[in-house]
KEMAR-858064 format. One record per residue (C-alpha): residue number from 1; residue in three letters; chain; x, y, z. Coordinates in steps of 0.02 Angstrom, whole numbers. Layout:
<nodes>
{NUM, "ALA", "A", {X, Y, Z}} ...
</nodes>
This chain:
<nodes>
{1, "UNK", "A", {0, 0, 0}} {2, "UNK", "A", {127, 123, 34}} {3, "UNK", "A", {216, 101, -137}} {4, "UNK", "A", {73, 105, -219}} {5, "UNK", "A", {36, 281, -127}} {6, "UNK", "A", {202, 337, -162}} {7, "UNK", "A", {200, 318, -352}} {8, "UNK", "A", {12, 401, -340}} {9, "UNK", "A", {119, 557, -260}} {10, "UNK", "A", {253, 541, -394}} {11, "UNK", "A", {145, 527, -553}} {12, "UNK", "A", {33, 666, -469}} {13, "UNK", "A", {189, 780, -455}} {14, "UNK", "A", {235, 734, -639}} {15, "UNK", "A", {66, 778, -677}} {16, "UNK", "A", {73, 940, -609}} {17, "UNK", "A", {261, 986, -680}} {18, "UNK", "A", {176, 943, -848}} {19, "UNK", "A", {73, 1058, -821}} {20, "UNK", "A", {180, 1181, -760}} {21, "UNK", "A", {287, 1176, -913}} {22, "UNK", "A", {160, 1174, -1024}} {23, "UNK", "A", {99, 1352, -946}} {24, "UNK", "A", {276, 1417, -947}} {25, "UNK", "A", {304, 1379, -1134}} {26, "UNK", "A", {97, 1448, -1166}} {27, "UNK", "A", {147, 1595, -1069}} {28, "UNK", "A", {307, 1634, -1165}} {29, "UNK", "A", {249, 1614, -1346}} {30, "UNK", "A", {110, 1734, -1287}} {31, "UNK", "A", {261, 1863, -1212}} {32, "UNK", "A", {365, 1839, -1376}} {33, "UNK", "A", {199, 1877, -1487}} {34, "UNK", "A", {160, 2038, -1369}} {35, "UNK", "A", {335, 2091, -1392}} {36, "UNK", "A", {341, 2059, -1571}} {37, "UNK", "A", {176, 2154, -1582}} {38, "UNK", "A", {252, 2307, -1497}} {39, "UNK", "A", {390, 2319, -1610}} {40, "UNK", "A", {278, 2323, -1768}} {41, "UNK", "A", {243, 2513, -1814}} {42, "UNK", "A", {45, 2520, -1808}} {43, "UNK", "A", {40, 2434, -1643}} {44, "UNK", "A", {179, 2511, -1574}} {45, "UNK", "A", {119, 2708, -1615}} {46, "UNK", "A", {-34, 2655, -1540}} {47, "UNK", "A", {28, 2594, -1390}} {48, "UNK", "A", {125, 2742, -1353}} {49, "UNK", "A", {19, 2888, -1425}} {50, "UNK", "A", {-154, 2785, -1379}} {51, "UNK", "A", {-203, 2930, -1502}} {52, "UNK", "A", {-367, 2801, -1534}} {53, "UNK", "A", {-456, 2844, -1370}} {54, "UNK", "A", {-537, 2989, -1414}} {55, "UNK", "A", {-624, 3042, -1260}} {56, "UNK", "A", {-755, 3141, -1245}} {57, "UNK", "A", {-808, 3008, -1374}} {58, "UNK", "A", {-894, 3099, -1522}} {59, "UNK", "A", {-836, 3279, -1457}} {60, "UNK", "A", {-887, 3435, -1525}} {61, "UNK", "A", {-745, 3535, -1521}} {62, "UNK", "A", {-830, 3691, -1608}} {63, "UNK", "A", {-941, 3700, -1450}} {64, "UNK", "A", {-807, 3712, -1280}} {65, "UNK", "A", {-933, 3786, -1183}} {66, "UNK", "A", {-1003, 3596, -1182}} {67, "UNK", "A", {-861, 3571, -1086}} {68, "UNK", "A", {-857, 3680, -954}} {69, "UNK", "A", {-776, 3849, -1036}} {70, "UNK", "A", {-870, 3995, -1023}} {71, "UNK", "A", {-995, 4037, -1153}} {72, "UNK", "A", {-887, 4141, -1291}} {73, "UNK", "A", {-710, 4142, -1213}} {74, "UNK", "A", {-626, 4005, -1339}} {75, "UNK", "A", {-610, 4005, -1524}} {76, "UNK", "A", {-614, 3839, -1619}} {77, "UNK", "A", {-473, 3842, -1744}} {78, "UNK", "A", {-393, 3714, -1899}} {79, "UNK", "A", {-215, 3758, -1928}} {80, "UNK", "A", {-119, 3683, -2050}} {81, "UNK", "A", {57, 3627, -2054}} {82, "UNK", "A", {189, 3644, -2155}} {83, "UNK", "A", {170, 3462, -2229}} {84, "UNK", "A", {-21, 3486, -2251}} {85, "UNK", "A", {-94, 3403, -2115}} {86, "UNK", "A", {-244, 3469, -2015}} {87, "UNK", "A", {-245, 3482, -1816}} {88, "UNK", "A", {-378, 3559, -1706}} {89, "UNK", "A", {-337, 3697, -1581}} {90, "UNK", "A", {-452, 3789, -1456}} {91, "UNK", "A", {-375, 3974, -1426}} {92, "UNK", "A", {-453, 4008, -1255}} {93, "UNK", "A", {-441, 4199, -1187}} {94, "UNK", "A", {-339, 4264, -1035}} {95, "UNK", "A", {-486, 4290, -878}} {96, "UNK", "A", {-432, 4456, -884}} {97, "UNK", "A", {-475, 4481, -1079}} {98, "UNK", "A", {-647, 4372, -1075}} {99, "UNK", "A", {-727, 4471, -921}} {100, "UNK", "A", {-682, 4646, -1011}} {101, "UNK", "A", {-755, 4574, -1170}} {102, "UNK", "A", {-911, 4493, -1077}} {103, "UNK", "A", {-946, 4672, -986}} {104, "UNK", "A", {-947, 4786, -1126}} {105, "UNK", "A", {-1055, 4664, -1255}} {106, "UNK", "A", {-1245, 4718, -1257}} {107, "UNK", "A", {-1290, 4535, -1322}} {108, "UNK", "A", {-1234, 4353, -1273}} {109, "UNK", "A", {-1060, 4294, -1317}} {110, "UNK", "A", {-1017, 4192, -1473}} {111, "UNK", "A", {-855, 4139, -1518}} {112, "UNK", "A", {-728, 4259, -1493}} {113, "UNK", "A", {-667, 4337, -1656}} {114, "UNK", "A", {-502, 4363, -1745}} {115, "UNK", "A", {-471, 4538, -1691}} {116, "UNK", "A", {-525, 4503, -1532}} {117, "UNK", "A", {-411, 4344, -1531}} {118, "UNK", "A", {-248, 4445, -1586}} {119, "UNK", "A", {-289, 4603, -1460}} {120, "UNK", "A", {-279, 4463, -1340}} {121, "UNK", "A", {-122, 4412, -1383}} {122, "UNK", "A", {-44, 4585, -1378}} {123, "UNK", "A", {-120, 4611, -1196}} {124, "UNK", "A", {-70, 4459, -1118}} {125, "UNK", "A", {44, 4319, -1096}} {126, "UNK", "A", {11, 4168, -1189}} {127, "UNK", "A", {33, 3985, -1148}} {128, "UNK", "A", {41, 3863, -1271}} {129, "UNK", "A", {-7, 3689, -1199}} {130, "UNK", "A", {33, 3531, -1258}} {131, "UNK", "A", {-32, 3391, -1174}} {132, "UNK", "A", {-4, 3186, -1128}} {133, "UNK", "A", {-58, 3051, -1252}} {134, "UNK", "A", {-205, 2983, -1265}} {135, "UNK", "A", {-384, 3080, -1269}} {136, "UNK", "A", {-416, 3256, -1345}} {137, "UNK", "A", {-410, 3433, -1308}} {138, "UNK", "A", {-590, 3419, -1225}} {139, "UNK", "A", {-550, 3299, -1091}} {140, "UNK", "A", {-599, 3366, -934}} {141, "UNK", "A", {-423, 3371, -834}} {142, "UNK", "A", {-362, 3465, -988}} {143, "UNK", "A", {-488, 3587, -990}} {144, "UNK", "A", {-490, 3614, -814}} {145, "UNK", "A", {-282, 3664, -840}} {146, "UNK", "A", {-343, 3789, -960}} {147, "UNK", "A", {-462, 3863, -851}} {148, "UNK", "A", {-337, 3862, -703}} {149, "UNK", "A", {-212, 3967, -793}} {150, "UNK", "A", {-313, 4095, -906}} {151, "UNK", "A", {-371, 4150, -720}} {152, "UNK", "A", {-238, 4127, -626}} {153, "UNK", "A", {-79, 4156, -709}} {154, "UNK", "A", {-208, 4291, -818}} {155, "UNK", "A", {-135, 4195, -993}} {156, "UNK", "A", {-216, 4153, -1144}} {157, "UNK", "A", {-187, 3993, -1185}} {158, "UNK", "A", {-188, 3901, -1357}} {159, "UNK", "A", {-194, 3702, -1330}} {160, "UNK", "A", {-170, 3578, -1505}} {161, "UNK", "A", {-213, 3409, -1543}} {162, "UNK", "A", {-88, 3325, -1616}} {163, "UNK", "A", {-93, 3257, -1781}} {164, "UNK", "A", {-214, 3097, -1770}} {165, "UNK", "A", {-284, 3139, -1602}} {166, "UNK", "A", {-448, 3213, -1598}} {167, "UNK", "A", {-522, 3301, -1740}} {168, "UNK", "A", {-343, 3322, -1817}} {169, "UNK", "A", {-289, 3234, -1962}} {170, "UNK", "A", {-135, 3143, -2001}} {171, "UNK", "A", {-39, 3004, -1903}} {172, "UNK", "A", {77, 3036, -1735}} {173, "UNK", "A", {240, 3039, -1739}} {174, "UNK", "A", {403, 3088, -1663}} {175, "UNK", "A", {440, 3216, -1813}} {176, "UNK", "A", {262, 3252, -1842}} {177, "UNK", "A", {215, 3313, -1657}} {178, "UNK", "A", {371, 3434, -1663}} {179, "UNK", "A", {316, 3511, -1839}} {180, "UNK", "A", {124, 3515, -1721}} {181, "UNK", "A", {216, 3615, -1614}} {182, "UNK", "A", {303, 3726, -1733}} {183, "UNK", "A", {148, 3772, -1827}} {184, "UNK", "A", {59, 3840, -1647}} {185, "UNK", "A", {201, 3929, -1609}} {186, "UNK", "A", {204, 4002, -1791}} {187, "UNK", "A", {3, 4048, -1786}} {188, "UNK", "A", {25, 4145, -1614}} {189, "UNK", "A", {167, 4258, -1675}} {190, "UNK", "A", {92, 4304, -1843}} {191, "UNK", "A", {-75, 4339, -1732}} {192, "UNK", "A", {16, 4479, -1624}} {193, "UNK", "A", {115, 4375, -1468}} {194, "UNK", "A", {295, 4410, -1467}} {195, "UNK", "A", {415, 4266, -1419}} {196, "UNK", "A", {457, 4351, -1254}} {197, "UNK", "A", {265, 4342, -1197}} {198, "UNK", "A", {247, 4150, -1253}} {199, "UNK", "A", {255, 4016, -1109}} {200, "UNK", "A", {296, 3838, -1168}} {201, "UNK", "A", {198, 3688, -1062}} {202, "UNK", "A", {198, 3512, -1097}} {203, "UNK", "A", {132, 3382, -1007}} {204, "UNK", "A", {192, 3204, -981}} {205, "UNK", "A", {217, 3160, -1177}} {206, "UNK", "A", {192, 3342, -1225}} {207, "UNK", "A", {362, 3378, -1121}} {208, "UNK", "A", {437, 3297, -1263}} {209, "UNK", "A", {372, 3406, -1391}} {210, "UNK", "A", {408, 3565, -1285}} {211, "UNK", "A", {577, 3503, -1262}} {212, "UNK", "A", {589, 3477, -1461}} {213, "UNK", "A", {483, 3654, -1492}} {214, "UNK", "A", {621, 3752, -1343}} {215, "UNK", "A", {768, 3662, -1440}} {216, "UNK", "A", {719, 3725, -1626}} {217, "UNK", "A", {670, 3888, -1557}} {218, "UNK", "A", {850, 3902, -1470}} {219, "UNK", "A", {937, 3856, -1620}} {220, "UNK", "A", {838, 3982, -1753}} {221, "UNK", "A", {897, 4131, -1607}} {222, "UNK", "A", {734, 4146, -1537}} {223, "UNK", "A", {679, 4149, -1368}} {224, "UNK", "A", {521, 4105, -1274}} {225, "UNK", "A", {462, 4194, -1082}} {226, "UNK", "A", {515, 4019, -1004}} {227, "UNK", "A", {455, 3841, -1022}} {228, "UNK", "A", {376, 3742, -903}} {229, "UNK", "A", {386, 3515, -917}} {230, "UNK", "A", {268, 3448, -796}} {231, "UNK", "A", {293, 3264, -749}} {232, "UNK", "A", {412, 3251, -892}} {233, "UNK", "A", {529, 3098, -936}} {234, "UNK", "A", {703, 3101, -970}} {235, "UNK", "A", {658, 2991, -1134}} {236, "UNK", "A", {541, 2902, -1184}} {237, "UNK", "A", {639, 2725, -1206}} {238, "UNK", "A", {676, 2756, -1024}} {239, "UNK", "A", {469, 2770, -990}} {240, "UNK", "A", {441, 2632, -1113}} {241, "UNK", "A", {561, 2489, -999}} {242, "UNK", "A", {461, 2541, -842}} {243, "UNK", "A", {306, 2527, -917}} {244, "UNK", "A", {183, 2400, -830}} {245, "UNK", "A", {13, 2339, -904}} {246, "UNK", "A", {-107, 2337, -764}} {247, "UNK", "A", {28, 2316, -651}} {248, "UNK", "A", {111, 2195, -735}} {249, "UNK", "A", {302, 2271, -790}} {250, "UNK", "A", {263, 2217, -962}} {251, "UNK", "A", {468, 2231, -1034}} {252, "UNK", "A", {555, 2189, -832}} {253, "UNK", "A", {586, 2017, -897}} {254, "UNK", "A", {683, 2096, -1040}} {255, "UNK", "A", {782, 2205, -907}} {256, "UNK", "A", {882, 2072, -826}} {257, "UNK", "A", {1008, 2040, -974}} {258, "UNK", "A", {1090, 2159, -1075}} {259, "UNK", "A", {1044, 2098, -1253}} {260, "UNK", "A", {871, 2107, -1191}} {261, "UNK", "A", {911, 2296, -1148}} {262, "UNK", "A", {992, 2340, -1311}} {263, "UNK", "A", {831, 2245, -1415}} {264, "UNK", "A", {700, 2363, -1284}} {265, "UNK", "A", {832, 2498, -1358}} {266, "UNK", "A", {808, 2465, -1544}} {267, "UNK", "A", {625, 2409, -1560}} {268, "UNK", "A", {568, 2589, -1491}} {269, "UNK", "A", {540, 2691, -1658}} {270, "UNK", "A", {467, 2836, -1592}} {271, "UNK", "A", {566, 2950, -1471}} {272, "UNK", "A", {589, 3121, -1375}} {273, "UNK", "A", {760, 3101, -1292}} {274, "UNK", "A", {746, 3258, -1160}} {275, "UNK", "A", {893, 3225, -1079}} {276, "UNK", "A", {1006, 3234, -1229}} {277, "UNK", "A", {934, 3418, -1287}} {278, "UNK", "A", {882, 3499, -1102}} {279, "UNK", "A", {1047, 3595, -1078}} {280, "UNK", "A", {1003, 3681, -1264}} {281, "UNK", "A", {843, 3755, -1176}} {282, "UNK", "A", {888, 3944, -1172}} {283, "UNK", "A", {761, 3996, -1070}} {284, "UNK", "A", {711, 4007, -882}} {285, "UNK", "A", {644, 3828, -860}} {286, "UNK", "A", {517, 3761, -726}} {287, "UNK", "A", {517, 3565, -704}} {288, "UNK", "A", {359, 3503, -591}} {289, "UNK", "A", {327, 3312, -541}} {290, "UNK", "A", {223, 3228, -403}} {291, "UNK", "A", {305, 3089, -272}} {292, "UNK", "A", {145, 2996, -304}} {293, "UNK", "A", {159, 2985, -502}} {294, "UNK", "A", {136, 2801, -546}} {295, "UNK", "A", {135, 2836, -705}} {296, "UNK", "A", {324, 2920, -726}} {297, "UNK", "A", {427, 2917, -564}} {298, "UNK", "A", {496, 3091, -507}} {299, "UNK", "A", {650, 3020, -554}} {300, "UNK", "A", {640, 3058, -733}} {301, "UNK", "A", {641, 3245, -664}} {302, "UNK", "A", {794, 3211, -533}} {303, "UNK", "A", {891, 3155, -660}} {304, "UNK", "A", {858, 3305, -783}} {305, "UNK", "A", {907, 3417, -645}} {306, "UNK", "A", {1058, 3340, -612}} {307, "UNK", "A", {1087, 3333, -787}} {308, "UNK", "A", {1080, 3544, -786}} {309, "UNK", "A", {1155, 3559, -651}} {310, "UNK", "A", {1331, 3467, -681}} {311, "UNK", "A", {1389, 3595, -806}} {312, "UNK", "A", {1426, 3703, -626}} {313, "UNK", "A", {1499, 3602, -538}} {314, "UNK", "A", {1673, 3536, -530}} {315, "UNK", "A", {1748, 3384, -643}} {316, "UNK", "A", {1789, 3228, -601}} {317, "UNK", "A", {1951, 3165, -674}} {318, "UNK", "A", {1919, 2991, -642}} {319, "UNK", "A", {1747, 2898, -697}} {320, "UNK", "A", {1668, 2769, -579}} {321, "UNK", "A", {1667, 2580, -660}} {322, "UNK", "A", {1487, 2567, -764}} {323, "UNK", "A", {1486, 2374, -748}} {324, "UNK", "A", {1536, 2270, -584}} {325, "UNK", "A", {1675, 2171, -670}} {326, "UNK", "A", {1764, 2320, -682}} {327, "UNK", "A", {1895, 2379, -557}} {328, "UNK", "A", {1945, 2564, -475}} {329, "UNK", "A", {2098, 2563, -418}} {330, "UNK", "A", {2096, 2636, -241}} {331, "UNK", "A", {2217, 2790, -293}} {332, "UNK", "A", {2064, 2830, -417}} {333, "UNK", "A", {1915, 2791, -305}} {334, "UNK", "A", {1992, 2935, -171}} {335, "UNK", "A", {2011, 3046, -304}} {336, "UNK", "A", {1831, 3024, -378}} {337, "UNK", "A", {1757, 3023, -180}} {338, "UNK", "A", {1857, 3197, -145}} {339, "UNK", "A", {1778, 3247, -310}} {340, "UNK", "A", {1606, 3187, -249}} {341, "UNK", "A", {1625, 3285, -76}} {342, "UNK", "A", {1667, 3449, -178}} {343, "UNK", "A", {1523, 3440, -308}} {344, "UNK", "A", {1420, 3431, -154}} {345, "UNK", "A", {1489, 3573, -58}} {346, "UNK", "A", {1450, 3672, -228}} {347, "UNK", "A", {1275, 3613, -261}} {348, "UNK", "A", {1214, 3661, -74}} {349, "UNK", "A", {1278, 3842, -109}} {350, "UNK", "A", {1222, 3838, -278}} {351, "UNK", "A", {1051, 3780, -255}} {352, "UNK", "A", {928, 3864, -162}} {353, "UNK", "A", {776, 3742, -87}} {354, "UNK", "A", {635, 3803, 36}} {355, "UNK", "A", {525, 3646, 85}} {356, "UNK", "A", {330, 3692, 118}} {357, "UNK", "A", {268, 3587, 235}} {358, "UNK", "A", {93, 3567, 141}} {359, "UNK", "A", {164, 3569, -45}} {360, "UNK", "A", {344, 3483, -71}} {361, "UNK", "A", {496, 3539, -102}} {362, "UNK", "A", {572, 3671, -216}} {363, "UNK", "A", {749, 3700, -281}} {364, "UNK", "A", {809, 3845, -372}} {365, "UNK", "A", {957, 3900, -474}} {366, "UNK", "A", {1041, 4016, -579}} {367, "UNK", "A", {1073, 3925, -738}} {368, "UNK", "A", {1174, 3983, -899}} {369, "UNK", "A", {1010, 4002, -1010}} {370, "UNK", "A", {916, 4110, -833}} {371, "UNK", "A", {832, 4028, -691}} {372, "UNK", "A", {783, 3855, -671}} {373, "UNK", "A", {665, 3793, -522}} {374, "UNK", "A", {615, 3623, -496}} {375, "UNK", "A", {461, 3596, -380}} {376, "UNK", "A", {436, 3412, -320}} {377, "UNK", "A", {262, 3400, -234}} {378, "UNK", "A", {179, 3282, -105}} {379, "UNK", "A", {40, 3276, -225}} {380, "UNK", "A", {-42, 3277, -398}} {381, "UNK", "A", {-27, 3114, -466}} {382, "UNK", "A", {31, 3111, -647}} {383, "UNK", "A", {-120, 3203, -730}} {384, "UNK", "A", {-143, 3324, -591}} {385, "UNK", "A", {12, 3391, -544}} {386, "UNK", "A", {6, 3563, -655}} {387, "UNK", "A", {-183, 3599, -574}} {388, "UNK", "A", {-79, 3615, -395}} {389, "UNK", "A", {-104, 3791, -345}} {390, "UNK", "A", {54, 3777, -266}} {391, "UNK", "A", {136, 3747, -439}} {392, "UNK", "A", {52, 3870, -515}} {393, "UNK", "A", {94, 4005, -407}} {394, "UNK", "A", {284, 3970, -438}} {395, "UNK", "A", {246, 3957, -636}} {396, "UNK", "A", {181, 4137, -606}} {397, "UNK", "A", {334, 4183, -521}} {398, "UNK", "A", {454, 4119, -624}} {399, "UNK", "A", {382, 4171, -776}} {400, "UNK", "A", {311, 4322, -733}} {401, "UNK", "A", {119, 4277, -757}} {402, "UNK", "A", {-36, 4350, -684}} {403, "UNK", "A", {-17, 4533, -742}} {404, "UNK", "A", {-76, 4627, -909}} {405, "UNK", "A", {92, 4665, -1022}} 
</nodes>
C-alpha cells in the first residue's frame, strides 16, 4: 500500500510539472507575440500615443462651452502645417480679456473673433499647452488646466491636438508632433504674441514636444518667456522599460540581461530624448513632478536636474566603473570620492531649496540660459500635478504671469 501511494504522489507531481511547463512555454509564446507586436509600427504608435481613445467620445470641439468653458471665451481653430496636415486647436482667452469682453457686449457671447483673438495676444501672456497622449483637447483634466491658468496666471492659452488625435488629421509621430508644435508657435506670432510673452507647457508626452519646440526655437535665435515640463521623462525608451500593463512590468523580464536591454533599445521607433537636448533650452525653465506619479517616477525629473546642473559644478578626473567586473583602483576611487564631496559642497551653495510643509519641495538656481526651479510635490498624481495651486503660483513667479503686459 505504501508504494502504491508513493507512485500516486510521484505521477501526481509529474502531472502537475507537466502542467507547469506546459503554462511556462503557453505563457512565453504569448510574451514573444506581445513583444513582437510592440515592435511592429501600427501597434507600437498606438501603444504609445493611444491617439485612438478619443475621449469625450464623439466631441464637438466647435462648441467648448459643452465642456465647461465659459460661453464665448474660446475660439475653435484648424491650422495647418507645413506638410499639409490638419490639427484642431481651441485658442481660449486670458480671464482678464474674457470678463472685459463679456462686460462691454450688449448681447450674449459667441465665439470670440479674430481681432479680438490677436488684441488678446498683444495684452497678455500666452501659454501654449501641449498635453499627454491619449484623449483630446476636451477631456476634462485638460480643460480644467486651461481654465486654471487663463485665471490665474491671467494667460491666454492656445492648446493643439496633435496630428491623429482628436479632430486632427494625419498620423503621430516623433517628427510630426514637433512640426504640431512649430505650426502653434508660428500661428501665435503672426496673430500679435511676441516670443518674449509665449510660455511653453507640456505635459507628460507633451514635455517631449516642448523640449523639441524650446530646442528649434534656441537654435533659429529665438527665445520664449520660459518653459515649463510637468511630470516630464528624461526619454521616452527610459518610460517605455518601466512601463507595466495593469501592473504587470510588461518589458522587466527583458531588463535582466543586456541583449534584452539593447533589443527594448532598438525596437522603440518613436522618441523624445529630453535628456540629450535639455541643456540647449535657453530659457528660464520650470520642471514640476508629483512623489505619487505612478505613471512616470519623479526620477525622470531628478535626473534632468542633475543633468543641468553638472555643467557648474566641478569635474571629475576619474569615472566610476559602469559594470561590476570592472575595477577602481583605490588611488582613483579617493580621487573620484574627494571629487564627490566637492560637487556637493558646490550644489548646497548653488542651489537654493525652501521645503513647504503642505506642498513639497522646491529648488532653485541660476542657470546659464536664466533661472531654473524644480518643484517636487507631495501631491498631484501624474495628470494632476500642473492643477496644484502651489505649482502654479511658482509658474507665475518664475515666468512672470498674472499681470496685463
Amino acid at each position: 500500500m505504501a508504494g502504491s501511494s508513493q507512485r500516486s504522489i510521484v505521477l501526481g507531481n509529474g502531472g502537475l510539472l507537466a502542467r507547469l511547463h506546459k503554462f511556462a512555454y503557453f505563457s512565453s509564446f504569448i510574451y514573444a507575440c506581445l513583444i513582437g507586436l510592440l515592435a511592429t509600427p501600427f501597434f507600437q504608435r498606438h501603444a504609445i500615443y493611444q491617439h485612438a481613445i478619443r475621449v469625450p467620445w464623439g466631441a464637438k470641439f466647435d462648441l467648448p462651452e459643452k465642456y465647461g468653458l465659459a460661453p464665448g471665451k474660446t475660439l475653435n481653430l484648424k491650422l495647418t502645417t507645413s506638410d499639409n496636415v490638419t490639427i484642431g486647436a481651441w485658442f481660449v482667452l486670458s480671464e482678464p480679456a474674457y470678463q472685459s469682453l463679456r462686460i462691454s457686449s450688449p448681447v450674449a457671447l459667441v465665439q470670440p473673433s479674430i481681432e479680438t483673438v490677436q488684441e488678446a495676444l498683444r495684452a497678455y501672456p500666452t501659454v501654449l499647452y501641449f498635453h499627454g497622449n491619449a484623449a483630446t483637447r476636451a477631456a476634462p483634466m485638460r480643460v480644467q488646466h486651461y481654465s486654471s491658468y487663463t485665471s490665474r496666471l491671467k494667460a491666454n492659452v492656445l492648446a493643439i491636438d496633435y496630428r491623429g488625435f482628436g479632430d486632427s488629421s494625419g498620423i503621430p509621430s516623433t517628427s510630426g508632433l514637433a512640426e504640431d508644435a512649430r505650426t502653434a508657435w508660428r500661428w501665435v506670432v503672426e496673430h500679435g504674441a511676441k516670443p518674449e510673452d509665449i510660455v511653453l507647457v507640456g505635459h507628460s508626452l507633451g514635455t517631449g514636444v516642448t523640449s523639441a519646440l524650446a530646442t528649434w526655437l534656441a537654435r533659429e535665435g529665438v527665445k520664449a518667456r520660459g518653459v515649463a515640463l510637468l511630470a516630464p521623462f528624461t526619454s521616452l525608451a527610459s518610460v517605455v522599460e518601466t512601463y507595466d500593463l495593469g501592473g504587470f512590468p510588461l518589458l522587466q523580464p527583458l531588463q535582466s540581461f543586456a541583449l534584452g536591454r539593447k533589443l527594448i533599445k532598438k525596437l522603440v521607433k518613436h522618441e523624445f530624448d529630453t535628456l540629450s537636448v535639455i541643456q540647449d533650452i535657453n530659457v528660464p525653465l520650470l520642471i514640476a513632478h508629483s512623489q505619487n506619479d505612478m505613471d512616470i517616477p519623479h526620477s525622470h525629473s531628478r535626473t534632468l536636474l542633475d543633468v543641468l546642473l553638472d555643467p557648474h559644478l566641478p569635474t571629475s578626473p576619474v569615472s566610476f566603473p559602469s559594470t561590476p567586473d570592472q575595477i577602481m583602483q583605490s588611488d582613483d576611487y579617493a580621487v573620484y570620492i574627494e571629487v564627490q564631496k566637492q560637487r556637493h559642497t558646490a550644489r548646497s551653495k548653488l542651489v537654493r531649496r525652501v521645503d513647504v510643509p503642505t506642498l513639497g519641495s522646491i529648488e532653485e538656481f541660476d542657470g546659464s540660459a536664466g533661472k531654473v526651479v524644480y518643484v517636487e510635490a507631495f501631491w498631484g498624481a501624474h495628470n494632476n500635478v500642473g492643477l496644484q495651486e502651489g505649482v502654479q503660483d511658482v509658474m507665475a513667479s518664475t515666468f512672470r504671469l498674472g499681470f496685463h503686459i
